[in-house]
N, C-alpha and C positions, 0 to 999 in steps of 0.2 A: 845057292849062289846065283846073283843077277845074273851072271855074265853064259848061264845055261836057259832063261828063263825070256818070252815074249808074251807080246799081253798083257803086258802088269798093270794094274790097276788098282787104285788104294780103294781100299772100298769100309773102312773103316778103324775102330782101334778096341784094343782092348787089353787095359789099365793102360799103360804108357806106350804098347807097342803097337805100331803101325800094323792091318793087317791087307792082304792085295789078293785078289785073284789073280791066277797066270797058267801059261802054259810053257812045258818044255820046250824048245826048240825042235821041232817038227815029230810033234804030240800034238792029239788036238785035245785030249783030255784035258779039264781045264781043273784047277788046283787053288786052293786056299792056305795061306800063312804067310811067314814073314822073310825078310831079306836078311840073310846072314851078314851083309856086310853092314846094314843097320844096327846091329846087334854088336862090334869088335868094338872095345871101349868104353861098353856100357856095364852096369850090375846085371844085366845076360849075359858078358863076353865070355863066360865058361860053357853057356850051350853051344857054343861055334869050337867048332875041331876046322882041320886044315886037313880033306882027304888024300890018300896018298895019288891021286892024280893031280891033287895042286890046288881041287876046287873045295870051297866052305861047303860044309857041312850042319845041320842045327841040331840038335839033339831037343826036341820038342817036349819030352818028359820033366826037363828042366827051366820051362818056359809056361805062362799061364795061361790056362785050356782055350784055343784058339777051335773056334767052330765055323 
């Protein structure tokens, strides 16, 4: 979910999907893949769950292999 995520940076794609480096909001570990709300609405809207705090979730298994 964007709205946990700074830093984001598109840094390429792979087949149709957008992919970004980021960081958690006050993490400095820095992290690779995609934005779940890019993904609600698309032939991926089934890797996106709604976690029970409220924030998207992506289920990455369901998504193609993001490096």
């Amino acid at each position: 979910d964007m709205r946990l995520k700074e830093n984001i940076e598109l840094t390429g794609k792979v087949e149709d999907l957008n992919v970004y480096t980021y960081n958690y909001i006050g993490d400095f570990a820095q992290y690779t893949g995609v934005m779940a709300q890019e993904l609600v609405g698309t032939k991926y809207n089934n890797a996106v769950d709604v976690h029970s705090n409220g924030y998207y979730q992506v289920d990455y298994s369901k998504l193609p292999t993001i490096k």
